[in-house]
VEXDREN-2710 file (C-alpha; in Angstrom, 1 decimal):
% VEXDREN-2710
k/r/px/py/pz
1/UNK/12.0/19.7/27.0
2/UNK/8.0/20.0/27.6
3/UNK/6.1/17.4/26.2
4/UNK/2.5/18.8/24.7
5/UNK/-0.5/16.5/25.0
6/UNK/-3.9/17.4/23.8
7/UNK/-7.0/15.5/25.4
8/UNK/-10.4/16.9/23.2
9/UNK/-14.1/15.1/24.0
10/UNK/-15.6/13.2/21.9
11/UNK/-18.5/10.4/22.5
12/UNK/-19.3/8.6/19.2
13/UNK/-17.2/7.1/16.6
14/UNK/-19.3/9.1/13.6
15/UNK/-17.3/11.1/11.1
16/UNK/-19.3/14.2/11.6
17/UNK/-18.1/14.3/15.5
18/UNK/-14.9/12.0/14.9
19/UNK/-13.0/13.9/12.3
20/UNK/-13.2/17.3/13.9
21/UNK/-12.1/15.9/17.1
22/UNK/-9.4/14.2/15.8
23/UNK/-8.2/17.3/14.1
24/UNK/-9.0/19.8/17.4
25/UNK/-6.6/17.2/19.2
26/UNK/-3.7/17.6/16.4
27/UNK/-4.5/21.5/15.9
28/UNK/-4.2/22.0/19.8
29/UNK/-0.1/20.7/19.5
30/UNK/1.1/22.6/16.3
31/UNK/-1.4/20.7/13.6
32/UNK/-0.5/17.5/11.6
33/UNK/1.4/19.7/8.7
34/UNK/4.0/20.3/12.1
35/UNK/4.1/16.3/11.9
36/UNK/3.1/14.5/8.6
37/UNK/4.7/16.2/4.8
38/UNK/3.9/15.7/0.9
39/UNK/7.2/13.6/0.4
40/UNK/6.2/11.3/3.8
41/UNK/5.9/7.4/3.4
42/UNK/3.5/7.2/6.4
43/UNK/2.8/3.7/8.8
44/UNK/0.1/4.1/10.5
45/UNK/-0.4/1.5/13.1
46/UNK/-3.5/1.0/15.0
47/UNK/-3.7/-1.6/18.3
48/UNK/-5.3/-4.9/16.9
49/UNK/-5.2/-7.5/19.4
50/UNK/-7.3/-9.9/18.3
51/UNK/-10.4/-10.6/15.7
52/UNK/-13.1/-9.1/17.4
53/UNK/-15.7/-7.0/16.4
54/UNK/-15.8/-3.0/16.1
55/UNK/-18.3/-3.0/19.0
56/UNK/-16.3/-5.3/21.2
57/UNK/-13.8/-2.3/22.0
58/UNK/-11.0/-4.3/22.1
59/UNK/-9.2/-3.3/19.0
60/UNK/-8.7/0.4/17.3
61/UNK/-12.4/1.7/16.1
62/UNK/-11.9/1.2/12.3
63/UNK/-13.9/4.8/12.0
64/UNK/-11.0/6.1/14.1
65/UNK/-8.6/4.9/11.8
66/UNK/-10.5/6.1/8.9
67/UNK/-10.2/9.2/10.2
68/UNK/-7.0/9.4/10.6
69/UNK/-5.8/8.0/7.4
70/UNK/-8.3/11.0/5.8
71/UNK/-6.7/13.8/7.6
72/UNK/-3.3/12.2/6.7
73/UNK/-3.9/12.3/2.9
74/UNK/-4.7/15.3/3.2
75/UNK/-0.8/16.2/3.4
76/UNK/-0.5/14.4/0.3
77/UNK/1.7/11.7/2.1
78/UNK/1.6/8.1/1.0
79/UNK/-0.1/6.1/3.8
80/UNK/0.4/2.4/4.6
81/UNK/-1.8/0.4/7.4
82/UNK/-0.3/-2.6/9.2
83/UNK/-0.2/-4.7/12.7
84/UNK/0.9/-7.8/13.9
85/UNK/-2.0/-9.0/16.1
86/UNK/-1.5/-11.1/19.3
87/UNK/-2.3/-14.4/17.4
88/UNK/1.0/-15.7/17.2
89/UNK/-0.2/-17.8/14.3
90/UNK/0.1/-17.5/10.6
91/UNK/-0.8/-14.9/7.9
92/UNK/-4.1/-16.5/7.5
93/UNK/-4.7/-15.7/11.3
94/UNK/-3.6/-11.9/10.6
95/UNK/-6.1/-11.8/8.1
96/UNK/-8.9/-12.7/9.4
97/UNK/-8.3/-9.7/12.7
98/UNK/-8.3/-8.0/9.4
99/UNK/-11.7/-8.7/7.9
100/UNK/-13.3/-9.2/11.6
101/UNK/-11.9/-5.4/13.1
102/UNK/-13.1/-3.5/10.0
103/UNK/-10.0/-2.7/9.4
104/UNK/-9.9/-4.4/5.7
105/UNK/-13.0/-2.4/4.7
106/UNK/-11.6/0.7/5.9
107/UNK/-8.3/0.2/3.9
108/UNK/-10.4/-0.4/0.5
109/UNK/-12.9/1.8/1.2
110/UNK/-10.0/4.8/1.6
111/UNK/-7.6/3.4/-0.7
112/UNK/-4.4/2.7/1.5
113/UNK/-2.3/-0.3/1.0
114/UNK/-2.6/-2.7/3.8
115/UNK/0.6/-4.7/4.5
116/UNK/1.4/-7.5/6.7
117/UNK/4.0/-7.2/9.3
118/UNK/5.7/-11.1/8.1
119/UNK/9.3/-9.5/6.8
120/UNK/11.5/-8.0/10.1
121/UNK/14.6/-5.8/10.2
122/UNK/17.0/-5.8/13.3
123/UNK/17.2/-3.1/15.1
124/UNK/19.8/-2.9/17.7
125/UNK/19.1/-6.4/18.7
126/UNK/15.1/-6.5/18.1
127/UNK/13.5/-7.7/15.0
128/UNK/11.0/-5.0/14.2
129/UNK/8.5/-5.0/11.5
130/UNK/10.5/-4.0/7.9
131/UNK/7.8/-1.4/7.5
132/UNK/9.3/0.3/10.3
133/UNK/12.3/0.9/7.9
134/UNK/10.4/1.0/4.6
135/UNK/8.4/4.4/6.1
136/UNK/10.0/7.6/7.7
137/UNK/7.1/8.4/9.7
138/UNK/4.8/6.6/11.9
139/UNK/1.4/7.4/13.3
140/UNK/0.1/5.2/16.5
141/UNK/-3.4/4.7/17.1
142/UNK/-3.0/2.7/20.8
143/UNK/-6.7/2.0/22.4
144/UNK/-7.0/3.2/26.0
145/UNK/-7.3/-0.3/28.2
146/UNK/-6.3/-1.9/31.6
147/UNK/-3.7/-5.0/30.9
148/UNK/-3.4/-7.9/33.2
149/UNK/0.0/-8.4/33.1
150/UNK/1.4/-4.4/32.5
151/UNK/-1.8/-2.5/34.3
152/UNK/-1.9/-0.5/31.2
153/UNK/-1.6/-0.9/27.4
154/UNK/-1.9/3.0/25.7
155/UNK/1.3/4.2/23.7
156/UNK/4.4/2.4/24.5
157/UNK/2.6/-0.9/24.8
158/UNK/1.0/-0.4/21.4
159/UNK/4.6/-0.8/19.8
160/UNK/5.0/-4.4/21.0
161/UNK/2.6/-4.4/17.7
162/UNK/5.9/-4.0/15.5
163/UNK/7.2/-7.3/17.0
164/UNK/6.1/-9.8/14.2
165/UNK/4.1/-12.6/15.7
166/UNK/6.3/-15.2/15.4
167/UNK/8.7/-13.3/17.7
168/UNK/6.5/-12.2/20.2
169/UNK/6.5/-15.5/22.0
170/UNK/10.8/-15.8/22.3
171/UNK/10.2/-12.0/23.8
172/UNK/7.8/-13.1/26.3
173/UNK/9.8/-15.7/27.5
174/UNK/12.4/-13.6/28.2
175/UNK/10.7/-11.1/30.2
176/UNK/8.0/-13.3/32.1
177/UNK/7.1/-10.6/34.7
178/UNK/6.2/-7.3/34.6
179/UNK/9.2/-5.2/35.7
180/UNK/11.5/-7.2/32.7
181/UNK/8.7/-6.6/29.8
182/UNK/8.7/-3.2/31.0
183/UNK/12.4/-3.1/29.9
184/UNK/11.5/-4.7/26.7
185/UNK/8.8/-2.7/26.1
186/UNK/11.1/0.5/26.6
187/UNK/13.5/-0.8/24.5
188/UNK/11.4/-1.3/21.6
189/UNK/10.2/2.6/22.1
190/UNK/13.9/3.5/22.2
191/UNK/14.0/2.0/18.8
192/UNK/10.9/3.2/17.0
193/UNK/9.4/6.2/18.4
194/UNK/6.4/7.1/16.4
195/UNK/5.9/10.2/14.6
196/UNK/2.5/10.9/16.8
197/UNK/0.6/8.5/18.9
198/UNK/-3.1/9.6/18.9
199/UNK/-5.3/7.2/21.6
200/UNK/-8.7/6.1/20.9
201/UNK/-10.3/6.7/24.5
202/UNK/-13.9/6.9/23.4
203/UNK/-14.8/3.1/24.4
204/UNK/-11.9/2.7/26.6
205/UNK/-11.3/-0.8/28.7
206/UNK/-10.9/-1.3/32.6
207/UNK/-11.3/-4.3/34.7
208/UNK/-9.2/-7.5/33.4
209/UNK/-8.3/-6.3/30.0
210/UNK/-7.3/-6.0/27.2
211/UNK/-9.0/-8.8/25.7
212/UNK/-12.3/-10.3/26.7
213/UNK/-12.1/-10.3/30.0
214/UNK/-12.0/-6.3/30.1
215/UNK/-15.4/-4.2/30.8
216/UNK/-16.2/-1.0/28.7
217/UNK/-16.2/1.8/29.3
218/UNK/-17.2/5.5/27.8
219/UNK/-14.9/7.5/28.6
220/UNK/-15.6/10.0/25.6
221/UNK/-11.9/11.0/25.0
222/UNK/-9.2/11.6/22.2
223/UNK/-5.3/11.4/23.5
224/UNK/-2.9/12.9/21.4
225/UNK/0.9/13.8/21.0
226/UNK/4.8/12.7/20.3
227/UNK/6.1/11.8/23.4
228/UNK/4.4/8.4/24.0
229/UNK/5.5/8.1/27.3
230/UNK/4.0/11.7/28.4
231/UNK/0.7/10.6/27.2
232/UNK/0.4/7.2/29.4
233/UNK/1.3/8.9/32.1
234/UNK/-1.8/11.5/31.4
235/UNK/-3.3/7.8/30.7
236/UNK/-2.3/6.8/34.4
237/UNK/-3.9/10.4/35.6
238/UNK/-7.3/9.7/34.5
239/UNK/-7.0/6.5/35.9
240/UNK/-6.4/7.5/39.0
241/UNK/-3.0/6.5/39.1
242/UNK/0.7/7.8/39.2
243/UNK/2.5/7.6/36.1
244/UNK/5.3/5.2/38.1
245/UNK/2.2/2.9/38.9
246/UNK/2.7/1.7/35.3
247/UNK/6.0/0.2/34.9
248/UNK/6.3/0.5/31.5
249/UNK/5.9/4.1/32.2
250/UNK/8.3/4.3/35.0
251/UNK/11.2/2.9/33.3
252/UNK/11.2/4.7/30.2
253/UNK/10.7/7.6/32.2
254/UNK/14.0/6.6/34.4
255/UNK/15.9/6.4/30.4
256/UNK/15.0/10.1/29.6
257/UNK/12.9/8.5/27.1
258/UNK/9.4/11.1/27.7
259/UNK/8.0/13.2/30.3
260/UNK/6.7/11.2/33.3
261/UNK/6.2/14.5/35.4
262/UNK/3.2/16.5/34.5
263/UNK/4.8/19.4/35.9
264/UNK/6.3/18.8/32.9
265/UNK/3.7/17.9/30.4
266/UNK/1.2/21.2/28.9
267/UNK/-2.1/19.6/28.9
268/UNK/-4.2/21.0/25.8
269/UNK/-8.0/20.8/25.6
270/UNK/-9.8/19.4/28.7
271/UNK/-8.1/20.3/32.4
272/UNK/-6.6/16.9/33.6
273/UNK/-8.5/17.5/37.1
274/UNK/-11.8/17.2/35.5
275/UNK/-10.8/13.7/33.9
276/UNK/-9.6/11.6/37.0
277/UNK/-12.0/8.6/37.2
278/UNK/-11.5/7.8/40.6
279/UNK/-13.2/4.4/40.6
280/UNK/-11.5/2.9/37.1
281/UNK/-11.5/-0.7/37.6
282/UNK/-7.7/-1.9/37.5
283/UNK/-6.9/-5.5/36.4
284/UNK/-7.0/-7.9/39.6
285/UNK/-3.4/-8.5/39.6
286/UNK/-2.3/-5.3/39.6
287/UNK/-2.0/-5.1/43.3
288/UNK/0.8/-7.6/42.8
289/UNK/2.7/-4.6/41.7
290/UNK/2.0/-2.6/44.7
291/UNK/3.0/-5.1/47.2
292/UNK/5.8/-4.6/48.4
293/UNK/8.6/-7.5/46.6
294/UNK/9.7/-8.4/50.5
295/UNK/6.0/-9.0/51.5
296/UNK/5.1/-10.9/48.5
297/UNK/8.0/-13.6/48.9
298/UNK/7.5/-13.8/52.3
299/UNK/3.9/-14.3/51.5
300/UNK/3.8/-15.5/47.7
301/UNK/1.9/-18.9/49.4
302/UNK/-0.9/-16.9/51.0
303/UNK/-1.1/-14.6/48.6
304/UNK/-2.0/-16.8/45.2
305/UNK/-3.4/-15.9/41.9
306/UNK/-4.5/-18.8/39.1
307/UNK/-5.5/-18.4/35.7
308/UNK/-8.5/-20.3/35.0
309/UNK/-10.3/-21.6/32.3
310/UNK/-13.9/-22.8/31.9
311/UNK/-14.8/-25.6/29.9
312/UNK/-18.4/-24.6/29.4
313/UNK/-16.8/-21.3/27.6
314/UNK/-13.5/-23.3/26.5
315/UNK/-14.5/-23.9/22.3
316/UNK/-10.9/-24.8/22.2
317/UNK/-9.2/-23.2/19.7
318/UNK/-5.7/-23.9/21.2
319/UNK/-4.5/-19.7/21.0
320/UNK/-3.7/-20.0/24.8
321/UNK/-1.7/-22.8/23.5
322/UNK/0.0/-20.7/21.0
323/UNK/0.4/-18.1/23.0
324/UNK/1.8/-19.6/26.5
325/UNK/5.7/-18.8/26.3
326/UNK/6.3/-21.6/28.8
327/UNK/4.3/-24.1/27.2
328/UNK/2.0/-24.3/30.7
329/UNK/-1.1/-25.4/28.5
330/UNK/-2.4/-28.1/26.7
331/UNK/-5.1/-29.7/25.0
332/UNK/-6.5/-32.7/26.7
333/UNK/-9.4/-35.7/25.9
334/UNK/-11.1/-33.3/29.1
335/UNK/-10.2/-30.2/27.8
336/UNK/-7.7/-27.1/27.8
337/UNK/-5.3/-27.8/30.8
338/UNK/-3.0/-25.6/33.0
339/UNK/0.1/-26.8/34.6
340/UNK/0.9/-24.5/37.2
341/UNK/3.5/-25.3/38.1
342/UNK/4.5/-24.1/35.3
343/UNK/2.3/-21.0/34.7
344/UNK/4.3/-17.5/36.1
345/UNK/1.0/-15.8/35.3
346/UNK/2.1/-13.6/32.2
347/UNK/-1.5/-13.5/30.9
348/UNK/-0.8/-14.1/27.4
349/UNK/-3.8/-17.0/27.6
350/UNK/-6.2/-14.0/28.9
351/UNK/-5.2/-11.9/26.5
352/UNK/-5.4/-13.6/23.3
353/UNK/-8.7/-16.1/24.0
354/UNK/-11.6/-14.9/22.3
355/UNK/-14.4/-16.1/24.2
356/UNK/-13.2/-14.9/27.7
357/UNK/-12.9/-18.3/29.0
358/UNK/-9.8/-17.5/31.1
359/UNK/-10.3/-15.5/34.2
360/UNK/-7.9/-15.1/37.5
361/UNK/-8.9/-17.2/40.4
362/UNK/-7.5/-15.5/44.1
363/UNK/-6.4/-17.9/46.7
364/UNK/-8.7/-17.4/50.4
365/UNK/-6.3/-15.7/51.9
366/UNK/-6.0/-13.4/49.3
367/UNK/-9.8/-12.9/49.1
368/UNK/-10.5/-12.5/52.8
369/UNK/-7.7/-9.6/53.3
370/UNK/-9.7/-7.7/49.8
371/UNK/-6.7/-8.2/47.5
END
């Protein structure tokens, strides 16, 4: 079957320009009504990575949520709002991406019951967030950024979300590079395919994302659709990418799971030739995944990345700690410490530190042939 995708423009995050967007992206593939009912217990699930500001453009805009959760009571559906941020900590810690996103205030202010994602249900081997079960549809608000580890977090990533934190780190040490988190990553689609995934591409995210480390950047766009795998690979597009370049992408493609062909994919709204960005910054180890495997362990001691972290940015709250699934980090009388020996370069530290005090050191080598 064709998979539809809208893309619609839209540069600020105001409800006067942000609603109608929004609803010119869902109008363009059959309307919401085609998606969302009156009887409908509805999760909608934005990307909340961590507890940074609205204007940090790491998380889901709050007004983009807002939004959303407006045009989705206007079914008459009974909306819930939940994630389980990268903090691999306790409710407490989910609380406070809460209050620090917006994302509380948005939930009072429109009157939707947010829930935390601390109860799981197995689902064919994965312990997914109960809510997954509790509602019948789903609605998933990824942001549009590079990803260290996966070269891009958009639709499929933004389900890792359903993983409660506590389980995210046993997952991670199971799939430490990218080709086996891809298969994760697919699985957990395979499992719990949203309703609709509509991205939030206004303040989108190249360079080292998604966290800190990431650069802004206005790309002025709203994603929409239901196959989530057809929209990253319009993702990859604009980009400047193939759709196999991301290998999330690629390997649910290879399942039947979406659309990775755009021969294959009717493109509503903007023309997808208009939209390439041919100079988006991709994260620096991406070219790992474009060297080829035979290369790489021939050359793996030429060819060196190391994650990095500096003291004078360090205030060492120990989340790299929490978040290492090899336990490659600790907390010494000097500081935060790396053993690499360890360290297979997952980016889980990047990812979750809030001050951007990891970055990716190349080795000369690597440097002097412009990898």
């Amino acid at each position: 079957m064709r998979s539809q995708v809208s893309v619609v423009r839209c540069d600020s995050y105001n409800q006067q320009d942000l609603y109608p967007a929004i609803k010119q992206s869902l109008d363009l593939i059959g309307g919401l009504s085609s998606f969302i009912q009156k009887e409908d217990r509805v999760l909608i699930k934005p990307n909340l990575l961590s507890a940074a500001p609205p204007e940090a453009g790491i998380d889901t805009h709050p007004e983009f949520v807002r939004a959303v959760i407006r045009m989705v009571r206007e079914t008459g559906a009974e909306i819930f709002l939940g994630d389980s941020p990268s903090v691999w900590g306790t409710v407490q810690d989910v609380n406070v991406v809460y209050e620090q996103t917006g994302i509380r205030k948005v939930a009072e202010d429109e009157g939707v019951r947010l829930v935390d994602f601390n109860r799981s249900v197995v689902v064919s081997g994965y312990p997914l967030a109960s809510w997954v079960k509790e509602c019948n549809k789903m609605i998933s608000l990824p942001k549009f950024k590079t990803h260290d580890l996966m070269v891009l977090t958009g639709a499929v990533k933004n389900l890792f979300g359903l993983i409660p934190g506590i389980f995210k780190t046993e997952l991670h040490r199971r799939a430490l590079d990218a080709e086996s988190f891809s298969k994760i990553l697919s699985d957990i689609y395979e499992r719990a395919k949203p309703t609709l995934s509509i991205v939030d591409g206004i303040v989108a995210m190249e360079g080292d994302g998604p966290g800190s480390g990431g650069t802004l950047r206005n790309l002025g766009l709203i994603i929409a659709g239901s196959d989530a795998v057809a929209l990253d690979s319009v993702l990859a597009t604009i980009m400047g990418l193939r759709p196999e370049d991301i290998l999330s992408t690629k390997e649910a493609g290879l399942r039947r799971l979406g659309n990775t062909d755009l021969d294959n994919i009717d493109i509503w709204g903007e023309k997808i030739e208009e939209l390439i960005v041919p100079d988006y910054k991709l994260p620096q180890l991406s070219v790992l995944n474009r060297i080829p495997k035979p290369f790489l362990t021939i050359g793996k001691w030429l060819v060196r990345f190391r994650n990095t972290i500096n003291p004078d940015v360090c205030k060492m709250c120990e989340l790299c700690v929490k978040a290492c699934p090899v336990g490659a980090i600790s907390k010494k009388a000097q500081g935060m410490t790396i053993e690499y020996n360890r360290c297979v370069l997952c980016m889980c530290c990047k990812e979750v530190c809030p001050e951007g005090a990891v970055s990716v050191k190349k080795s000369f080598f690597a440097r002097m042939v412009g990898i």
